[in-house]
TORKOL-4160 file (C-alpha; in steps of 0.2 Angstrom, whole numbers, padded with zeros to 4 digits, m for minus):
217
<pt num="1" X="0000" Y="0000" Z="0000"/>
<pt num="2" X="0014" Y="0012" Z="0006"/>
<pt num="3" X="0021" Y="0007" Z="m0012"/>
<pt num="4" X="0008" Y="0012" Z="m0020"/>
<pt num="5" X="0005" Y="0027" Z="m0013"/>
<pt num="6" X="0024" Y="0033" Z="m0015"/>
<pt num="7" X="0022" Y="0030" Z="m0034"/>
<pt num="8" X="0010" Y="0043" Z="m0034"/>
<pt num="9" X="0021" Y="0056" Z="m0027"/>
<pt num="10" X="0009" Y="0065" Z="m0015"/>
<pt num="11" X="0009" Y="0076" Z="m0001"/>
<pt num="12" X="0010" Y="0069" Z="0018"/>
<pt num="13" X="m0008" Y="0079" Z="0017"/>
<pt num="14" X="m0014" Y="0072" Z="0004"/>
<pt num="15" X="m0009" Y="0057" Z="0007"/>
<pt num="16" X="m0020" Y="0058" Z="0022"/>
<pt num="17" X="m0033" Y="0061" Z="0014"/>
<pt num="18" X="m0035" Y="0048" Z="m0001"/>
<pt num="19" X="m0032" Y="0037" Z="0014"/>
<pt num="20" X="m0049" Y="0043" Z="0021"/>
<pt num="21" X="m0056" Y="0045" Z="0006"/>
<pt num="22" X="m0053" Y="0025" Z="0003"/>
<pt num="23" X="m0059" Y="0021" Z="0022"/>
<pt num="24" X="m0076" Y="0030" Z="0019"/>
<pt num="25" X="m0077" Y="0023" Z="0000"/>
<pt num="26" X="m0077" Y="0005" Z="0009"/>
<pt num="27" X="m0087" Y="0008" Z="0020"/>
<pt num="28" X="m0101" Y="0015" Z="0008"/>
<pt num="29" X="m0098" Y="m0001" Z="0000"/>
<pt num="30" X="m0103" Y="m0012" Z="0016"/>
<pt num="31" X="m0116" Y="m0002" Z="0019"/>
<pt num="32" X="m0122" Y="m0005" Z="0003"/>
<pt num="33" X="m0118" Y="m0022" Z="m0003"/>
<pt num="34" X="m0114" Y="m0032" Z="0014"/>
<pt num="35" X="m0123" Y="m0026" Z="0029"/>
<pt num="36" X="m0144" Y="m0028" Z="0023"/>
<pt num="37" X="m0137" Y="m0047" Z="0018"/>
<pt num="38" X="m0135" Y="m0047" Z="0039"/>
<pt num="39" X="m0152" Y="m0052" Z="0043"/>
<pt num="40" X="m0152" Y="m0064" Z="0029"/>
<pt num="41" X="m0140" Y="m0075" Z="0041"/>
<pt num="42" X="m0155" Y="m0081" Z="0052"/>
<pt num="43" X="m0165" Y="m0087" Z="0038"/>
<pt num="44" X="m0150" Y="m0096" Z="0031"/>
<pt num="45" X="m0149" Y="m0105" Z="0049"/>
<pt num="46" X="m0168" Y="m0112" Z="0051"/>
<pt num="47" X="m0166" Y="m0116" Z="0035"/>
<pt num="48" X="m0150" Y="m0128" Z="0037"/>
<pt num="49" X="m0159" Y="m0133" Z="0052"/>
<pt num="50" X="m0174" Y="m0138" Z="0044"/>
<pt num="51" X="m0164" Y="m0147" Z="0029"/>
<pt num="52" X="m0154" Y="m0156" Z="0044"/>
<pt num="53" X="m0170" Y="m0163" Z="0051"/>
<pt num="54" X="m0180" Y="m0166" Z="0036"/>
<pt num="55" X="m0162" Y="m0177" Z="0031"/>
<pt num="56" X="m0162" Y="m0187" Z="0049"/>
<pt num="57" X="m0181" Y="m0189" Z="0045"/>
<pt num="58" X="m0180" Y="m0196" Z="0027"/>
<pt num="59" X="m0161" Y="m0207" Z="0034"/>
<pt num="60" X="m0176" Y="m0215" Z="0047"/>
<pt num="61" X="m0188" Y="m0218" Z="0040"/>
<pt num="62" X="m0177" Y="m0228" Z="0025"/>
<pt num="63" X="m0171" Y="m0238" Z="0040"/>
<pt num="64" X="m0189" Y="m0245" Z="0045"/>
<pt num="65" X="m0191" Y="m0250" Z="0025"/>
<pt num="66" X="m0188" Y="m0269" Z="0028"/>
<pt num="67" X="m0201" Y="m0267" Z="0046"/>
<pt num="68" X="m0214" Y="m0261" Z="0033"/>
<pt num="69" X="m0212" Y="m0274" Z="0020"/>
<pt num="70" X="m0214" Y="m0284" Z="0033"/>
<pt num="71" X="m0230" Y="m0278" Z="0040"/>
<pt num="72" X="m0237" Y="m0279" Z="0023"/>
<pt num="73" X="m0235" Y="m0296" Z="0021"/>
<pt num="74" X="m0243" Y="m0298" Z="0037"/>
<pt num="75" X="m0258" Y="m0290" Z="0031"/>
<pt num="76" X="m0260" Y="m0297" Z="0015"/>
<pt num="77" X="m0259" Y="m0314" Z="0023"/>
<pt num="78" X="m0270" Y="m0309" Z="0037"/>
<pt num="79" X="m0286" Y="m0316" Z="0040"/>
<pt num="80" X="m0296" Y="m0328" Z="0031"/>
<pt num="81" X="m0303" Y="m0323" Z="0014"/>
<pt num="82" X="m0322" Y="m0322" Z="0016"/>
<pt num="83" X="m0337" Y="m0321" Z="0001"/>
<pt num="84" X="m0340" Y="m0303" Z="0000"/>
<pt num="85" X="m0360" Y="m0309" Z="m0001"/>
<pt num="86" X="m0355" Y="m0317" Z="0015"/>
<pt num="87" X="m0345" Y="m0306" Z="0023"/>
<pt num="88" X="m0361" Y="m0296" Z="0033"/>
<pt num="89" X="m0368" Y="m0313" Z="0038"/>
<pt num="90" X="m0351" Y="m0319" Z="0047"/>
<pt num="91" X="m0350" Y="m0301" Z="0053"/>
<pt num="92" X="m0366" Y="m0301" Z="0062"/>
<pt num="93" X="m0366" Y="m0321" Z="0067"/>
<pt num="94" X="m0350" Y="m0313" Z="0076"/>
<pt num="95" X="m0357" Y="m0301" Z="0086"/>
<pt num="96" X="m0371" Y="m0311" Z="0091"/>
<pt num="97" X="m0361" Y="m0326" Z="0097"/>
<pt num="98" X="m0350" Y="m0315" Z="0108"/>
<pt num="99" X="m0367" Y="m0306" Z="0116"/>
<pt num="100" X="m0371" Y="m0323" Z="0120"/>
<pt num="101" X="m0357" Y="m0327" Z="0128"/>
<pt num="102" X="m0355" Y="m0313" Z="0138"/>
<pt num="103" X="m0373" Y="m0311" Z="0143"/>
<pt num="104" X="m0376" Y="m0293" Z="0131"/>
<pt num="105" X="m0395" Y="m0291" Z="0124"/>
<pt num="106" X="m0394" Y="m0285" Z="0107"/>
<pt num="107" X="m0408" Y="m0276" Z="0100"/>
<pt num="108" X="m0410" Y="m0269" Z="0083"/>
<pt num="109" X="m0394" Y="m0276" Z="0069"/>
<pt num="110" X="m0391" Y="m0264" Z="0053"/>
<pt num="111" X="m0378" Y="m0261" Z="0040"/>
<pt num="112" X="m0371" Y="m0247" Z="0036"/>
<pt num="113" X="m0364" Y="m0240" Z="0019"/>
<pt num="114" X="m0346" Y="m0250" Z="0016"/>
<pt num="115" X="m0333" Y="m0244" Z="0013"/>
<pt num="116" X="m0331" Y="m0246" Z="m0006"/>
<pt num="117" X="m0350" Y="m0235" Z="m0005"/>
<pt num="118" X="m0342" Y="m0220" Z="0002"/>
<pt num="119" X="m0325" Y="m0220" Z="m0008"/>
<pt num="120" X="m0314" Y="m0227" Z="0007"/>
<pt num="121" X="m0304" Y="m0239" Z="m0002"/>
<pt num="122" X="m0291" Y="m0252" Z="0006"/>
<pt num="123" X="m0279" Y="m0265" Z="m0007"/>
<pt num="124" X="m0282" Y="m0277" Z="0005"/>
<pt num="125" X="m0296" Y="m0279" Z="0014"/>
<pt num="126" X="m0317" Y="m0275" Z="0013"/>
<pt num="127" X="m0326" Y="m0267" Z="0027"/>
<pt num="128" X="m0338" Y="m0272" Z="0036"/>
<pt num="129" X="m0349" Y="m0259" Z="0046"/>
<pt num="130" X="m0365" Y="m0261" Z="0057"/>
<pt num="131" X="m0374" Y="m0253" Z="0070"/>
<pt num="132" X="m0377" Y="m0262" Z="0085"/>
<pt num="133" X="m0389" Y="m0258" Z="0101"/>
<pt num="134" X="m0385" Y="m0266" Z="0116"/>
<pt num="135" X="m0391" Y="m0267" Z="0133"/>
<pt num="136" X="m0379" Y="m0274" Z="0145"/>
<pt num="137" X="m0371" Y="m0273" Z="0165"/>
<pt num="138" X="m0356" Y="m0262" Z="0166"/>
<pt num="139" X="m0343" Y="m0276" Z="0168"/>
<pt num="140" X="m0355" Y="m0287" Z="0155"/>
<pt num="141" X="m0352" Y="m0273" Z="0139"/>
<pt num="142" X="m0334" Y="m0271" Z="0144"/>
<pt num="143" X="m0329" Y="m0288" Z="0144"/>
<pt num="144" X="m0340" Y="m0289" Z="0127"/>
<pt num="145" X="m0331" Y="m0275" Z="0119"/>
<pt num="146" X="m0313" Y="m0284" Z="0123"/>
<pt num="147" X="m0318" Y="m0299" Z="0118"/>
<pt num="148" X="m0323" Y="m0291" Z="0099"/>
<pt num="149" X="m0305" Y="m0285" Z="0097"/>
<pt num="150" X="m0296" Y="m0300" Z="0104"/>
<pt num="151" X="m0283" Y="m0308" Z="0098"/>
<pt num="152" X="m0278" Y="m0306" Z="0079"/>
<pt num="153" X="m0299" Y="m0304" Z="0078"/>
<pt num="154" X="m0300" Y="m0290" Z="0064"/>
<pt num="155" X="m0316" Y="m0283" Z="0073"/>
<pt num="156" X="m0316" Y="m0267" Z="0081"/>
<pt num="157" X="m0327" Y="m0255" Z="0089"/>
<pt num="158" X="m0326" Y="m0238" Z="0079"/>
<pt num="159" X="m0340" Y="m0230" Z="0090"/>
<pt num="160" X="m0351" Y="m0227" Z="0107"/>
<pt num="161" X="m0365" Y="m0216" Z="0105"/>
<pt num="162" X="m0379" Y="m0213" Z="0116"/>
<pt num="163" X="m0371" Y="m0222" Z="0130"/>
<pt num="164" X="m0385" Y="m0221" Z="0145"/>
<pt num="165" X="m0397" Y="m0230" Z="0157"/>
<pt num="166" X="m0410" Y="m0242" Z="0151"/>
<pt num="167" X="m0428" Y="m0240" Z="0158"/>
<pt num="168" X="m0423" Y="m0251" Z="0171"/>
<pt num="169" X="m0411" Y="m0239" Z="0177"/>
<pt num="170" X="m0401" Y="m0254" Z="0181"/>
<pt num="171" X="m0393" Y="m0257" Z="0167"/>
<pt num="172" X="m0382" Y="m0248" Z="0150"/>
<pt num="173" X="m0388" Y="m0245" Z="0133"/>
<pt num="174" X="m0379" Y="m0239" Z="0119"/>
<pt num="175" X="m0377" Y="m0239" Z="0100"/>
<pt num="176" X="m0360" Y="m0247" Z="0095"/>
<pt num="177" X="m0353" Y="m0245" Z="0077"/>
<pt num="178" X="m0346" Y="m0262" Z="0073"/>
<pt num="179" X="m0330" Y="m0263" Z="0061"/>
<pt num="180" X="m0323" Y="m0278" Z="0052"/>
<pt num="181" X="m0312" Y="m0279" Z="0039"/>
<pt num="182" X="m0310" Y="m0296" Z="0028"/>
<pt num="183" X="m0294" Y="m0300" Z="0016"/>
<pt num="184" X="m0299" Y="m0296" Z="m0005"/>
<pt num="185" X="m0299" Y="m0310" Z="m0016"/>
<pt num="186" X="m0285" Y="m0308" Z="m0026"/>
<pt num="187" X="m0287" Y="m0303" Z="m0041"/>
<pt num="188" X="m0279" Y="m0315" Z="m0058"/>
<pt num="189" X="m0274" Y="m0310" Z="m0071"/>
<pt num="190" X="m0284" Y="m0318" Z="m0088"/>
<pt num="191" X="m0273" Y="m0333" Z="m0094"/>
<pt num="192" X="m0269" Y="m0329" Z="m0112"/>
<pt num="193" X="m0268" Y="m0344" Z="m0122"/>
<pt num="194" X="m0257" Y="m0347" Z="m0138"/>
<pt num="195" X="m0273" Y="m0355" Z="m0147"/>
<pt num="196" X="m0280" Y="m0337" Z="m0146"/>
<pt num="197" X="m0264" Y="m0327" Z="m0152"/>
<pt num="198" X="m0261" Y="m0337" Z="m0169"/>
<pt num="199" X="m0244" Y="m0336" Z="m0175"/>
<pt num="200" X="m0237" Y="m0329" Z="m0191"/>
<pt num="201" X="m0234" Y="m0348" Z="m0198"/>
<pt num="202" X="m0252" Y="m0354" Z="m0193"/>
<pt num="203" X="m0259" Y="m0335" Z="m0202"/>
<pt num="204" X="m0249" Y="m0339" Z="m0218"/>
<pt num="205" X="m0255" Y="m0358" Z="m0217"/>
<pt num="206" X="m0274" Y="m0352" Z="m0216"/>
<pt num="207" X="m0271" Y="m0336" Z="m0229"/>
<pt num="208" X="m0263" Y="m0349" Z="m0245"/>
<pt num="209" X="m0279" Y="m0363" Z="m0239"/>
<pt num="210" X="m0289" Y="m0349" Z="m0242"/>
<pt num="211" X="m0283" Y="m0343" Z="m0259"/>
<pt num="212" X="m0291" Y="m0351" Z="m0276"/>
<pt num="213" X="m0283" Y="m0364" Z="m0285"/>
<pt num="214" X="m0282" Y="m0358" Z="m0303"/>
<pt num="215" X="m0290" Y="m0371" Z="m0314"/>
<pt num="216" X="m0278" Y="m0384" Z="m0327"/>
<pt num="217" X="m0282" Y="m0382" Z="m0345"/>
């Protein structure tokens, strides 16, 4: 700097001044061009955070892949396929075993809209929905609403409504929303044949029997 400055053959003064003249020059240019970027900073850090968790996130869930693929095989091999035609009957046949067993009254048995109806779809399974009134003892509708969902049992309980005494006073009544779900049939492809896709030899064959023989003089 100092070399430069002696080329220039310049006064001490003035010196002096081109060197406050460059000072205030830079920090014009800071002001300018580097300092409103300073706010900027904060932004740049949420957003490296959020990139950092989103990374972790994505790195995690790719770990649990094979844990998925299993539970997917479990639930296309879960369950025992069932008649769509049937699949109500079973349902209800189920509910009113397991009243019986567990001393429930049930009253009045209706379907409701399935799931394919309202535009819930599954790959797997079909639902199964119905309404259920029952009238049972407080420990009696407990143990019946465990035994519903025991085991690898497919049923569940989606709903409770209008939980309240009976005339009896004595005893619960309720409206239950019963939900079962049964494994699709799966679906197979049509078998092609090769009697139905004729080949170009047997095309040829039937083209040269078809074409007339020309008459011998």
């Amino acid at each position: 700097m100092m070399r430069w400055l002696d080329r220039l053959n310049l006064q001490p003064q003035e010196r002096r001044w081109l060197l406050v003249g460059i000072v205030v020059l830079a920090v014009v240019l800071n002001y300018w061009l580097v300092w409103p970027y300073f706010s900027e900073w904060t932004e740049v850090q949420q957003e490296i955070s959020r990139l950092s968790g989103n990374r972790t996130k994505f790195i995690g869930e790719l770990s649990r892949k094979f844990g998925y693929e299993l539970q997917l095989k479990e639930l296309q091999l879960a369950g025992a396929e069932v008649l769509q035609e049937d699949q109500a009957n079973r349902l209800q046949a189920t509910i009113q075993s397991k009243a019986s067993e567990f001393g429930v009254t049930v009253g009045n048995i209706r379907p409701i809209a399935s799931a394919a109806r309202t535009g819930q779809t599954n790959a797997f399974f079909d639902e199964q929905q119905m309404s259920v009134e029952v009238i049972a003892g407080e420990v009696e509708l407990v143990n019946f609403l465990h035994a519903l969902g025991l085991g690898d049992s497919l049923i569940r309980v989606r709903d409770i409504a209008r939980l309240r005494l009976d005339q009896t006073q004595t005893r619960l009544q309720t409206t239950l929303t019963v939900v079962a779900s049964y494994q699709k049939k799966p679906k197979t492809a049509p078998a092609t044949t090769s009697a139905s896709r004729p080949t170009t030899a047997s095309r040829a064959s039937a083209a040269t029997n078809a074409a007339p023989v020309p008459a011998k003089k």
